[in-house]
LOVOKE-99524 format. One record per residue (C-alpha): residue number from 1; x, y, z. Coordinates in Angstrom, 2 decimals, padded with zeros to 5 digits. Example, Ala and Ser with C-alpha at 12.3 -4.5 7.8 and 13.67 -1.06 7.14 Angstrom:
1	012.30	-004.50	007.80
2	013.67	-001.06	007.14
END
This chain:
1	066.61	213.76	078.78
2	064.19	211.22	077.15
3	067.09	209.28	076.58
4	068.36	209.08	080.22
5	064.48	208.10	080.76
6	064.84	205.28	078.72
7	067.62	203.71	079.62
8	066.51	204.18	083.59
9	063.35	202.33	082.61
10	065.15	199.61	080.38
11	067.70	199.10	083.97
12	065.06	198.84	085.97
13	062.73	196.58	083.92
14	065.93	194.29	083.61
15	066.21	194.07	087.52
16	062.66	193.21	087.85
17	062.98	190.59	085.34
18	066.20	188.99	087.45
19	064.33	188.99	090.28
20	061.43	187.72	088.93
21	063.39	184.91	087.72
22	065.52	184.57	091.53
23	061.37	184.44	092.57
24	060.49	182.07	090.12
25	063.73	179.93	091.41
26	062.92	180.38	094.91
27	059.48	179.29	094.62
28	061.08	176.23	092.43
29	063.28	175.10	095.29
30	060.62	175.80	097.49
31	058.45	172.88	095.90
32	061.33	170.67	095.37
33	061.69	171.35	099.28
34	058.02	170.67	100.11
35	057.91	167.65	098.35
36	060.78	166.07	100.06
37	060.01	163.71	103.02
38	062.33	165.75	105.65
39	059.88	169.06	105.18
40	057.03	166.86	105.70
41	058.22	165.47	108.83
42	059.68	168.58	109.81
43	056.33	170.29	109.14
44	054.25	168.06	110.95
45	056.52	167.98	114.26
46	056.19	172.18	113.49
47	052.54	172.10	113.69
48	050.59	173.80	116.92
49	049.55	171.12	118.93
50	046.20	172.81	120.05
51	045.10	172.34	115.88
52	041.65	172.28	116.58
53	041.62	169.27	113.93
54	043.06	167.10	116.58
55	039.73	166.75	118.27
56	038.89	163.57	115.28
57	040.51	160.77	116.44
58	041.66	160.14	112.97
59	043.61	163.25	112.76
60	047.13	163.07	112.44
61	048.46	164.55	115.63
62	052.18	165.78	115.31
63	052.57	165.68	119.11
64	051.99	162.00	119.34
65	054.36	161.25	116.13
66	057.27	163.03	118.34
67	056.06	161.31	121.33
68	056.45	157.56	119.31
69	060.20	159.14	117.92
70	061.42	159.53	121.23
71	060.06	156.36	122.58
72	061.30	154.74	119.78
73	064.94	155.87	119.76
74	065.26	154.82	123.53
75	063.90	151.38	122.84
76	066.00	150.84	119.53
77	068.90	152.30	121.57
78	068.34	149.50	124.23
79	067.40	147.13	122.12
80	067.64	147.20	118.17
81	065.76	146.14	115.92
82	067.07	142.55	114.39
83	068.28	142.02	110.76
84	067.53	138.27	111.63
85	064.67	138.56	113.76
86	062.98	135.42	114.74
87	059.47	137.63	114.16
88	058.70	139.63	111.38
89	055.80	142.11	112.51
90	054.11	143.05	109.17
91	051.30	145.44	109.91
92	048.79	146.61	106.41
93	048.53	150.18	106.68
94	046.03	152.16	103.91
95	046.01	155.88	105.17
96	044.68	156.30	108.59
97	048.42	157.45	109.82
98	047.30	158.41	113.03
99	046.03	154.78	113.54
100	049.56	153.84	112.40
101	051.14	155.35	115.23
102	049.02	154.55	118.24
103	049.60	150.67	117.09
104	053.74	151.62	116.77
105	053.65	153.60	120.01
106	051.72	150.39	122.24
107	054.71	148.58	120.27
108	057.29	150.91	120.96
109	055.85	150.54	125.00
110	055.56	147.02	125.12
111	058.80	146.35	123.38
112	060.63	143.12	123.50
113	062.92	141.78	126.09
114	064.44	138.19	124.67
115	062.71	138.24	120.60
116	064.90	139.35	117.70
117	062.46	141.25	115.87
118	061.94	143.03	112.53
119	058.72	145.88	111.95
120	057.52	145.76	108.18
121	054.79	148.45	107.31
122	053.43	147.27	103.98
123	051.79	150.75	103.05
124	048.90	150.24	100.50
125	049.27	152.86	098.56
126	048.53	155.80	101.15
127	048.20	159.05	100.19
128	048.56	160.91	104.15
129	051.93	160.70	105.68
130	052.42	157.37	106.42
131	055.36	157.65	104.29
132	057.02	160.27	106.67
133	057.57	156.82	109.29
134	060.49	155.40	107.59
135	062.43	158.62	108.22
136	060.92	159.01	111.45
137	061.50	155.59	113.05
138	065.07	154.15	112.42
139	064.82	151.14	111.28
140	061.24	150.27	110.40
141	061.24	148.94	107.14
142	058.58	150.57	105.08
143	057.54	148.94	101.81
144	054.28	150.95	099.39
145	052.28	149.97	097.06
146	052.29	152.54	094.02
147	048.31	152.26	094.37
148	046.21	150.74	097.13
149	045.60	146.81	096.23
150	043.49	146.04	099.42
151	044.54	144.25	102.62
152	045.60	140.96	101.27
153	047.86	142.04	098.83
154	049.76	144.38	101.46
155	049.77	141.65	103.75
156	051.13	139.51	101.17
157	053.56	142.04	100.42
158	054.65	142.85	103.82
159	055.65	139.06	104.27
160	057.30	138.23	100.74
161	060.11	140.56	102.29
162	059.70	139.01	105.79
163	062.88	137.15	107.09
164	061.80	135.77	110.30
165	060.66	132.27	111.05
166	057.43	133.46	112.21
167	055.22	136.13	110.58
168	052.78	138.49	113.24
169	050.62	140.01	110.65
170	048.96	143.23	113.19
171	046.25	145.52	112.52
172	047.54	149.26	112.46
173	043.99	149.71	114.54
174	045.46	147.23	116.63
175	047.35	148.58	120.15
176	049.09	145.61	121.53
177	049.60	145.03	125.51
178	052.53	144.07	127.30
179	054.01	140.24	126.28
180	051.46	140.17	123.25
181	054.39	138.77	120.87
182	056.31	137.10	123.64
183	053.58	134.85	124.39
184	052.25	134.00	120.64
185	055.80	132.66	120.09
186	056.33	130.90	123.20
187	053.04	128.85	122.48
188	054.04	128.17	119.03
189	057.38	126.80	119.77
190	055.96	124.98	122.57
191	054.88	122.03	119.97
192	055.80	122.12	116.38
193	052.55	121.36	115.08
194	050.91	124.55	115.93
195	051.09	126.62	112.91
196	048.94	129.66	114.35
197	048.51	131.25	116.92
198	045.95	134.05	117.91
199	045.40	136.91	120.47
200	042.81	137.66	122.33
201	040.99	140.96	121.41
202	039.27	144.17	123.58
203	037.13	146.40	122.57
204	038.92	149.96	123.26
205	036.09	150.13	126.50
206	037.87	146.97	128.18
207	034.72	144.59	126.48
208	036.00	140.99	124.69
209	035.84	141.30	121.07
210	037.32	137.61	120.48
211	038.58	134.89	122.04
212	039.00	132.90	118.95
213	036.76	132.40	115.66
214	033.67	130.19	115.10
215	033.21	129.07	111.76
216	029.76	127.41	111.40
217	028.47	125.05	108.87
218	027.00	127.43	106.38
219	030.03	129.55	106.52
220	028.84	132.13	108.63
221	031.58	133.41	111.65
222	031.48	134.40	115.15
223	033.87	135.78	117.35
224	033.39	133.43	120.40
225	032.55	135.77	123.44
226	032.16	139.09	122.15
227	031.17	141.54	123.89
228	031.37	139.53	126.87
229	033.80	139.59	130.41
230	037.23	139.05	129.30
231	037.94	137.70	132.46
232	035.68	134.81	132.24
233	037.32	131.63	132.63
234	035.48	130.06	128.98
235	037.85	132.92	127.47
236	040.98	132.05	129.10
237	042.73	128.87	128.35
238	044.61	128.02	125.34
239	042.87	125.86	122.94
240	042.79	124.78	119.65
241	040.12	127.15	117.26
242	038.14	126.85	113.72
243	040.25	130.50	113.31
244	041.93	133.54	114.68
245	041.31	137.06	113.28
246	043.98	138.40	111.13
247	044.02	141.58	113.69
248	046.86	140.02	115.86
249	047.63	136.36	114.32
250	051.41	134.88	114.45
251	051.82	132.40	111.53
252	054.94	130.09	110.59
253	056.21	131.97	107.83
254	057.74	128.55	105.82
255	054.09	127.05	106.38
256	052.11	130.66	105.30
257	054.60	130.10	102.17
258	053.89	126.68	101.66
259	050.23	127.03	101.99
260	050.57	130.32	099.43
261	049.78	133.40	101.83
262	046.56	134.66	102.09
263	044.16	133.39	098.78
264	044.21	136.55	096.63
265	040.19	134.77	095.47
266	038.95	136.79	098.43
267	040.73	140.43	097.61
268	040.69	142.73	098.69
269	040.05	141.42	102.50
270	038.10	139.23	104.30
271	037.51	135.44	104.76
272	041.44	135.44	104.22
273	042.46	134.37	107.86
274	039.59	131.81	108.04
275	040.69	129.94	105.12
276	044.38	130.14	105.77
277	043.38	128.66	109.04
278	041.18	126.00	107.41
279	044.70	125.11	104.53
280	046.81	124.87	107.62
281	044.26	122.33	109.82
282	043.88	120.44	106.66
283	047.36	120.49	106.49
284	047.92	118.71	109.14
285	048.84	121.54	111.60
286	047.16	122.98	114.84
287	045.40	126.48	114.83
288	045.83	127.84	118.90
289	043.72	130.51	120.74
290	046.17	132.09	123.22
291	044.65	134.14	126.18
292	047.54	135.84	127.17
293	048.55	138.06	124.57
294	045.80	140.73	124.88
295	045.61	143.36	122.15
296	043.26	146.21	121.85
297	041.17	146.54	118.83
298	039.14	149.28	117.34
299	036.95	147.20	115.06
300	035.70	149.13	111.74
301	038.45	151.83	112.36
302	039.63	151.17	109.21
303	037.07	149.47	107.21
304	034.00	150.28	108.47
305	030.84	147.95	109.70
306	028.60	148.26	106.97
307	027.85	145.19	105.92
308	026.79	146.55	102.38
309	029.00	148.90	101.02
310	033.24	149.75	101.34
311	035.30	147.24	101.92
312	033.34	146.17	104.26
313	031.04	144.20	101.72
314	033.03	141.48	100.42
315	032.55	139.95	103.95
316	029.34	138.67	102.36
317	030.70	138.17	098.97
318	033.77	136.12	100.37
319	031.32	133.89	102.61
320	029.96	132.13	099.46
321	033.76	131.29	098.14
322	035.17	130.31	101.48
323	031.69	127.91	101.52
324	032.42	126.56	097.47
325	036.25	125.84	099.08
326	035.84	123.95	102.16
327	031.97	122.47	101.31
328	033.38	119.19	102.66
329	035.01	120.07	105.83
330	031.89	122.39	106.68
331	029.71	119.41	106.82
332	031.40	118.95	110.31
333	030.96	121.98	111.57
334	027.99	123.15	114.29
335	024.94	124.77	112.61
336	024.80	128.80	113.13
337	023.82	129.82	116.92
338	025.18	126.70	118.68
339	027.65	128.68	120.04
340	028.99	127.21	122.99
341	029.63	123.82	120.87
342	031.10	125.43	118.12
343	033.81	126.61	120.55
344	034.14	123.39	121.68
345	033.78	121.76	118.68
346	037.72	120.81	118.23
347	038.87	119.13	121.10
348	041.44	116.96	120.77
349	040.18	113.96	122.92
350	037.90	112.83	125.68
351	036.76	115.33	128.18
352	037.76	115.11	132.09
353	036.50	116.50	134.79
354	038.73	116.58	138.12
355	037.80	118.04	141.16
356	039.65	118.71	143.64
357	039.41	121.08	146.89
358	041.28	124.02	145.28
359	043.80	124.65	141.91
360	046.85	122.84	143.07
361	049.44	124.40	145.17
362	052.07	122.50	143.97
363	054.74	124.18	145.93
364	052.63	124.08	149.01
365	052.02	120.04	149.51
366	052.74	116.78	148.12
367	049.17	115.92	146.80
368	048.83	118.73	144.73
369	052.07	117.96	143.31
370	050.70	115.16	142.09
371	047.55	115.90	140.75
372	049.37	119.08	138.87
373	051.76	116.44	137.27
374	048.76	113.83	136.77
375	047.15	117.05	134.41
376	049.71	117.44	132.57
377	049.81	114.00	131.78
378	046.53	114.08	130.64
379	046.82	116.77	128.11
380	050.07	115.56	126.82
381	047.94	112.54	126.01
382	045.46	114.40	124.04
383	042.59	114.46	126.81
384	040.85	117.91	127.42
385	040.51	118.51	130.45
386	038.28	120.86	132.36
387	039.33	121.49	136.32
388	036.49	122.75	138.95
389	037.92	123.63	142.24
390	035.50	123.32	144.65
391	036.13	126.47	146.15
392	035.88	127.75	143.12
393	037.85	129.78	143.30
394	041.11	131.33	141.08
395	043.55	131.27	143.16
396	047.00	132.59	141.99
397	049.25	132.29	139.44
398	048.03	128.66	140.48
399	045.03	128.79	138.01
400	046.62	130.82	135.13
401	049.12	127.79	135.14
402	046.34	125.24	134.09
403	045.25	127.84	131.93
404	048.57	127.99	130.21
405	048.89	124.39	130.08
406	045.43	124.15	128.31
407	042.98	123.10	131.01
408	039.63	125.10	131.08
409	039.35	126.17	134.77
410	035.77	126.90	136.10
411	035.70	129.43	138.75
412	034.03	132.70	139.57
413	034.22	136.13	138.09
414	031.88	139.24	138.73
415	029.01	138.86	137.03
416	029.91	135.02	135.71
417	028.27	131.76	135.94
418	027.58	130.51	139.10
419	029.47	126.73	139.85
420	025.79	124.94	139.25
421	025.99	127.18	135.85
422	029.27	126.06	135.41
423	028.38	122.52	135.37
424	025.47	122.03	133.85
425	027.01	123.88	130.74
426	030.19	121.41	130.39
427	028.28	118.01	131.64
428	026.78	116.76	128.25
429	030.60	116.52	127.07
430	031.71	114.46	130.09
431	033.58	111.12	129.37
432	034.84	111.02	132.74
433	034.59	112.64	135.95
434	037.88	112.05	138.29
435	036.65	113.43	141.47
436	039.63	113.51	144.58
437	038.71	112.66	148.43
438	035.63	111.10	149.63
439	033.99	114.57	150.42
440	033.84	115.86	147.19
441	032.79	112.85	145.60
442	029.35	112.37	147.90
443	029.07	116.17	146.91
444	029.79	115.78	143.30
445	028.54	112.67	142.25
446	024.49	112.74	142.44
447	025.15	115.75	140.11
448	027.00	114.69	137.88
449	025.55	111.25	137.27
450	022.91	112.84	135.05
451	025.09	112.37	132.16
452	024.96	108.28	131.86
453	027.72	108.34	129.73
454	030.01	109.83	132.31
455	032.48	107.37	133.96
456	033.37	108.31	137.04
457	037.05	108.08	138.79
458	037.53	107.58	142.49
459	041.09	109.04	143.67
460	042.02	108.47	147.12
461	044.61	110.36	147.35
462	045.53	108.50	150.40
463	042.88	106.27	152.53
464	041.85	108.92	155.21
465	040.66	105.74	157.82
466	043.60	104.41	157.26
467	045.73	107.71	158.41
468	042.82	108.68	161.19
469	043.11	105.17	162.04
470	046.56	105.25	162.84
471	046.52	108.85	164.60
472	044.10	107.45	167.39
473	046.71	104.27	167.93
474	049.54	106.58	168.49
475	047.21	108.81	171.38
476	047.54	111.82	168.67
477	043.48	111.86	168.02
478	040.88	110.55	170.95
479	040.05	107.21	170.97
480	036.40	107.58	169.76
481	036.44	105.10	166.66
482	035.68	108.40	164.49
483	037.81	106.55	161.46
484	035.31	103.88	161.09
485	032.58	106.76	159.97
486	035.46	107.60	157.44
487	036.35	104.33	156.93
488	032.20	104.22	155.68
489	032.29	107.16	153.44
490	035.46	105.93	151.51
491	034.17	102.74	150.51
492	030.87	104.16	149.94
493	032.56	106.54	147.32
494	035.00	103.21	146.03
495	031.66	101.10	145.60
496	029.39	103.83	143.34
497	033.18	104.79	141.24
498	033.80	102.61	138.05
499	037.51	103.37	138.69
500	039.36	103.80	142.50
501	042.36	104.86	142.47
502	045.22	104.67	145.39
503	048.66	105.91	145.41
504	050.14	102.37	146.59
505	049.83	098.62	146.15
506	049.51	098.44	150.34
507	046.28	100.74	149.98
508	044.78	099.40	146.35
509	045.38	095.69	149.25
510	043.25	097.44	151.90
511	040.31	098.18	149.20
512	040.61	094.71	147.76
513	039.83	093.32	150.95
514	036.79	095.07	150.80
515	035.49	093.48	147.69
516	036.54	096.68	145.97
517	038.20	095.27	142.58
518	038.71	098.29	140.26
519	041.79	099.60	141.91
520	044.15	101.21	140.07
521	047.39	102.28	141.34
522	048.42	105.95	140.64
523	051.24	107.05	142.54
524	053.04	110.44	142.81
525	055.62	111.62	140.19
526	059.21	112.62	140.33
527	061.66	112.51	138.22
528	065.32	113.75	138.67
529	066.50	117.36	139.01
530	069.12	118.26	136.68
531	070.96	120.78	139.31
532	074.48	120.22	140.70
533	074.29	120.05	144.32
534	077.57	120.25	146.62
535	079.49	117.14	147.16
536	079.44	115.26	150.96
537	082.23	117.31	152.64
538	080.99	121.05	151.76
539	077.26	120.35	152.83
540	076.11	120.77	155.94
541	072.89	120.19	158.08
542	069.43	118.00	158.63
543	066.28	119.29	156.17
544	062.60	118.15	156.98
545	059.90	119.63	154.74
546	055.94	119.16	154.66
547	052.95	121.48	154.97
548	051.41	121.66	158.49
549	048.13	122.09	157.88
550	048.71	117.82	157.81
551	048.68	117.16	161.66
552	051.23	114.16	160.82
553	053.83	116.61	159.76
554	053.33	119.07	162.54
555	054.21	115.57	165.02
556	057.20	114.55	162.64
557	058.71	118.12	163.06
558	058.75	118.32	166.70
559	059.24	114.42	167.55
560	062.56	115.66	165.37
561	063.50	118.84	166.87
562	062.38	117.46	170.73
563	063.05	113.93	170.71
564	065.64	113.40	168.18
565	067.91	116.15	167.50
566	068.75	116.27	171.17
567	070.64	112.84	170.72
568	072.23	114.25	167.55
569	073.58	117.10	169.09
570	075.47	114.78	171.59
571	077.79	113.73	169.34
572	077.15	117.07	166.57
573	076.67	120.02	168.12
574	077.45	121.96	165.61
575	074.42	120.52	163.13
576	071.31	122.86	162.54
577	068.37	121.96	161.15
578	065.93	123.59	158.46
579	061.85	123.14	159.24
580	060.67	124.21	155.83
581	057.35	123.71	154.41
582	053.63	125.88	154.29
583	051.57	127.49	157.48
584	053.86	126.67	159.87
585	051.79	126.34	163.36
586	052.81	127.70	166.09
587	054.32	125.05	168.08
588	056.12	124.60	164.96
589	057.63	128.25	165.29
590	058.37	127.61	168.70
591	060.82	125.15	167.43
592	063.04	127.74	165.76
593	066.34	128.60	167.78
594	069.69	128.31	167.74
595	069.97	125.45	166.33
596	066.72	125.35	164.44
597	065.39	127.31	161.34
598	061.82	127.95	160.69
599	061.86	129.30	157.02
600	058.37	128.53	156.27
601	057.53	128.42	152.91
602	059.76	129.35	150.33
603	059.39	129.34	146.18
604	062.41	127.45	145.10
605	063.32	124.73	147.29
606	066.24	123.63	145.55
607	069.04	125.69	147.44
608	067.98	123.65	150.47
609	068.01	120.46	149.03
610	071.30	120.91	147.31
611	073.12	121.91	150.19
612	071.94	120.34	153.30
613	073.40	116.73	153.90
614	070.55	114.65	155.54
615	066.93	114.26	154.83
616	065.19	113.28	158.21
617	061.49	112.52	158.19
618	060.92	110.72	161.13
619	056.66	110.30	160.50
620	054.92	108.40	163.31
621	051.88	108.53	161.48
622	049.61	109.22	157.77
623	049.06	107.16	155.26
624	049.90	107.36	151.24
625	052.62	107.88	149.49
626	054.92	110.64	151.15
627	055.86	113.26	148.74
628	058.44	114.66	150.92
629	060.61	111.26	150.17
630	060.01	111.47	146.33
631	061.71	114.98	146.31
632	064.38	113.75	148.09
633	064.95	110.83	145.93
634	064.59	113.56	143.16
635	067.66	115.49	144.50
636	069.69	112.57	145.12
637	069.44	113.63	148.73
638	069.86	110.95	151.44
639	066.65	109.97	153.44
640	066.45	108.58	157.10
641	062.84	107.82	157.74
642	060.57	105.43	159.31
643	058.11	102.99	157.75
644	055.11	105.35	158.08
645	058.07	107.22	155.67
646	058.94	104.53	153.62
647	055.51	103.00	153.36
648	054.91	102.34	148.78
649	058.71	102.81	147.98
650	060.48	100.10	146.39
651	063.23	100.95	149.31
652	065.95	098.55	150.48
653	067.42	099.41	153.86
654	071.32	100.90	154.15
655	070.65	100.22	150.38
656	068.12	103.32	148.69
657	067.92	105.01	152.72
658	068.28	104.51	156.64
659	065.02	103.62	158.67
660	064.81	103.81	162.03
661	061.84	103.99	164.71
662	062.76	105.23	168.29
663	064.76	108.35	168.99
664	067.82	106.90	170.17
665	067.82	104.25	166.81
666	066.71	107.83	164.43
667	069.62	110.11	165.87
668	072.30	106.94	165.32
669	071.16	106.72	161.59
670	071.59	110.34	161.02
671	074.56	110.75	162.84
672	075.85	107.74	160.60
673	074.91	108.80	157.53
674	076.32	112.59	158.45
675	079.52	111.24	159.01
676	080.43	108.66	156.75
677	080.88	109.94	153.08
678	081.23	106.19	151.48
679	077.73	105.20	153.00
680	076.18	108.41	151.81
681	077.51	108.18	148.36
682	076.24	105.30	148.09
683	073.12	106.16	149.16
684	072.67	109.15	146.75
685	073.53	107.42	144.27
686	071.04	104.81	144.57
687	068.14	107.26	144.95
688	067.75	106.84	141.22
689	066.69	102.74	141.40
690	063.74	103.85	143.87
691	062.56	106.47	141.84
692	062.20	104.50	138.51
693	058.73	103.74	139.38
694	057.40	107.28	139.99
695	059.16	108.54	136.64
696	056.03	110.14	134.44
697	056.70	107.72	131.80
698	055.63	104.95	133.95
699	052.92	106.68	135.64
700	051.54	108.11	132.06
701	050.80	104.14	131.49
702	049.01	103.92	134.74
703	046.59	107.35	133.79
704	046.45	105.97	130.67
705	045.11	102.20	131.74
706	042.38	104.48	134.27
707	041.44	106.70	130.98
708	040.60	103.94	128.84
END
């Protein structure tokens, strides 16, 4: 009996002992499991959403990792990521996962439509689940640190495995808006000396946070505008800066390499970007704020803002080895609360103000054409230049273009300067003041002559008495003298102006006879457009552009479609003809019929010009240089005009176009030059010789005689 005991026991005590041992195993594989990166994501997709721990913002929220994963895939799926991207994004991530993934998911929302891109996280040696974002997020490269080094060395890190030409180092408490990348590289390939580029950064409640770095002569830094109206226009034109943060900051990688990446003397972080900004200016390269890419950050997310403990510290610790470095070069720097010139401080030539009425509508009328390509030419000859509508107003995308082009723009925003503010801020800097029509300058010019310094520009644009002059001979304005109180105003402006300028040698003649002797000629500027238009025999009718707020264009449109055309049609019935051009009137409307086309404006102007087969701009009256001829010469498109037309083109008759005068003698030249392909080859091809003198090569010497 004991014996069958026994044995019973001894059975029994052997099948606890196997499955204490399948336990023991189970709970093995169970760890092995758990400690595997596939059970951690797993898990934390798994978790409740409602975890009551997702009320800190620092919390690592399962719901929003799933919600980057499917973003992701859908973006890679469109459009992968590169394995020779033109950008490596290398963003320094030390715990703080959940700030990982907002800055992924405004990535992963964003995304990129033309850039080959790679995404580096350089993990410092986290210890939450940062890791689980490799396996999360195919094709994110993630590269650790076995223990956390600080930010420099993972940013260091991140880009030693980089392979693009351009390096984005990005704060993972960073959340970048749409075109952020897209607009750092298109302003760094733009000229080959930038070497940096900068974003400008919001505070998470929509407040500015930077618009570039001050660095001021005792080494002390400022972020220029914070906590001010990002909207404001001192905050939104691309300029050169002493630094950008490191938060959003787009570096050449061969020139980050060459300068050897951020100085490990100030690790763990801080001072880093300043002084790789600093190696690369001393290296001879640029350092560029650029307003359009906006990113979001949350400032001391990661770090903290105590100033005398965590990481945090070696702000002021770093300060007094960035000063031992660059002691020399600080000597030019502002001294600590000159703000406003510290953000000017690095201009890269004289200052000019223009003013004009309004930002130039360049695809609304000729003289804003001009001045548009006159400021360009001025900044591609080093000249900063500041623009003051006197409207001041931003009109758009009109003012962004300056912007873009690296003109400061003064206008108003809620709760900004006023224009007076405006102006008395930026005149202590003036060189010179190039002020357009005689209006604006007896506005202008008792205010701004309290700078002695300032030289001031007269532009004509065209002589108004002249043009007024010339409506009252042809019955189109009363005969009440009314040009001669012009007439008084323009040559009171041309005899207070060092410099007057005039569009051509007939109208620099007409101020000469004045007495007025510092005339330069400035005229409008074309070059060629590189389209292929449609030879002679597939094009077919007459063209006539112009904006009609200008009373001569308004007569030149219907002494066309009334007077002219009529005659035409005679011998062409067939022939329509295009009105285009800005604020059509209404007896321009009227024209439209059959026959006639009232477009308007329109954008692109180039389908018109490439496919219609005369150019007909049969002006009565104005003055200047006509713009409308200068685009045609541009598109090699043959011109029948008048001499109000032709009036400052180096034009040969038969030769570069047609002119003609009466009706009868205008519908003869367009009916010859619409019929016979030999003379209007000819004449197309010639449009070249009479453009050679508006060409922006020859009219950058001209700007660059006045700018002296």
């Amino acid at each position: 009996m004991s014996d069958t005991i026994n044995g019973k026991f001894d059975a029994a005590v052997q099948r606890a002992r196997a499955a204490l041992a399948n336990v023991d195993e189970l709970q093995a594989d169970l760890e092995r499991l758990k400690a595997s990166r596939f059970y951690r994501l797993h898990a934390a997709l798994a978790r409740p959403a409602n975890d009551a721990a997702l009320a800190a913002p620092e919390t690592f929220d399962p719901a929003a990792l799933e919600t980057l994963r499917d973003l992701w895939l859908r973006r890679v799926a469109e459009r992968p990521l590169s394995s020779e991207p033109i950008v490596s994004i290398v963003i320094p991530a030390y715990n703080h996962v959940a700030l990982t993934v907002r800055c992924l998911t405004s990535i992963a929302r964003s995304w990129f439509e033309t850039l080959h891109v790679e995404i580096i996280i350089a993990d410092d040696g986290s210890k939450d689940e940062t890791a689980l974002l490799a396996e999360a997020l195919p094709g994110l490269i993630v590269i650790a640190n076995r223990r956390n080094e600080g930010f420099i060395s993972a940013c260091n890190r991140g880009a030693s495995i980089a392979r693009g030409k351009y390096l984005c180092f990005l704060n993972n408490d960073a959340s970048a808006c749409d075109g952020w990348l897209d607009e750092l590289v298109t302003t760094a390939e733009s000229d080959g000396s930038i070497a940096i580029v900068g974003s400008k950064l919001l505070y998470p409640n929509g407040k500015l946070q930077e618009a570039g770095g001050i660095v001021y002569r005792d080494g002390s830094a400022a972020n220029y505008g914070r906590g001010d109206n990002p909207d404001d226009p001192r905050y939104n034109y691309v300029r050169d800066v002493d630094y950008c943060s490191g938060a959003s900051l787009l570096v050449r990688a061969e020139v980050f390499r060459s300068l050897g990446a951020f100085d490990t003397r100030y690790a763990p972080a801080y001072y880093e970007d300043s002084d790789l900004c600093f190696a690369a200016r001393a290296a001879g390269y640029r350092v560029v704020y650029q307003p359009r890419s906006r990113v979001v950050h949350d400032e001391g997310a990661t770090s903290g803002t105590s100033m005398t403990r965590g990481v945090k510290r070696y702000q002021t610790v770093n300060r007094l080895k960035f000063v031992e470095r660059w002691r020399d070069t600080l000597t030019g720097q502002q001294p600590p609360g000159k703000t406003v010139e510290g953000a000017r401080r690095i201009r890269r030539g004289q200052v000019v103000l223009v003013v004009d009425s309004y930002v130039p509508l360049h695809d609304h009328e000729s003289g804003s054409k001009r001045l548009l390509a006159l400021l360009k030419i001025m900044r591609e000859q080093g000249l900063h230049v500041i623009f003051l509508p006197d409207n001041y107003a931003a009109i758009q995308p009109y003012a962004s273009e300056l912007e873009a082009l690296g003109i400061e723009v003064l206008y108003h925003v809620d709760g900004g300067r006023s224009k007076e503010a405006a102006i008395d801020e930026v005149l202590p800097i003036l060189d010179f003041a190039w002020i357009c029509r005689p209006e604006l300058f007896e506005i202008y010019y008792p205010n701004l002559r309290r700078n002695h310094a300032t030289k001031f520009i007269y532009d004509t644009i065209d002589l108004h008495f002249v043009r007024e002059q010339r409506e009252e001979t042809r019955g189109a304005l009363p005969a009440t003298g009314s040009w001669r109180a012009t007439q008084a105003r323009e040559l009171s402006a041309a005899r207070r102006a060092d410099t007057v300028l005039t569009v051509t040698h007939a109208e620099r003649d007409v101020l000469r006879g004045f007495g007025i002797t510092s005339v330069h000629v400035v005229p409008n500027v074309h070059e060629p457009v590189r389209v292929e238009g449609l030879p002679f025999e597939q094009r077919l009718g007459v063209l006539f552009i112009g904006g009609y707020n200008h009373r001569p264009n308004v007569d030149a449109a219907r002494y066309l479609c009334e007077e002219i055309m009529p005659r035409v049609w005679e011998t062409l019935p067939d022939v329509r003809v295009t009105l285009l051009g800005s604020n059509p009137t209404e007896s321009v409307l009227a024209l439209a019929g059959d026959r006639v086309e009232v477009p308007g404006y329109v954008p692109d102007v180039t389908p018109f010009f490439t496919t219609r087969r005369v150019f007909a701009a049969p002006l009565r009256y104005g003055a200047g240089l006509k713009g409308k001829i200068g685009e045609s010469l541009a598109y090699g498109l043959p011109v029948v005009t008048t001499e109000i037309g032709a009036e400052g083109f180096s034009f040969e008759d038969g030769r570069h176009y047609l002119h003609a005068e009466e009706p009868a003698a205008f519908a003869a030249a367009i009916v010859r030059l619409y019929t016979d392909a030999r003379l209007w080859n000819r004449v197309a091809e010639a449009a070249g010789e009479a453009l050679e003198p508006l060409l922006p090569a020859r009219v950058a010497e001209a700007v660059r005689d006045v700018l002296r």
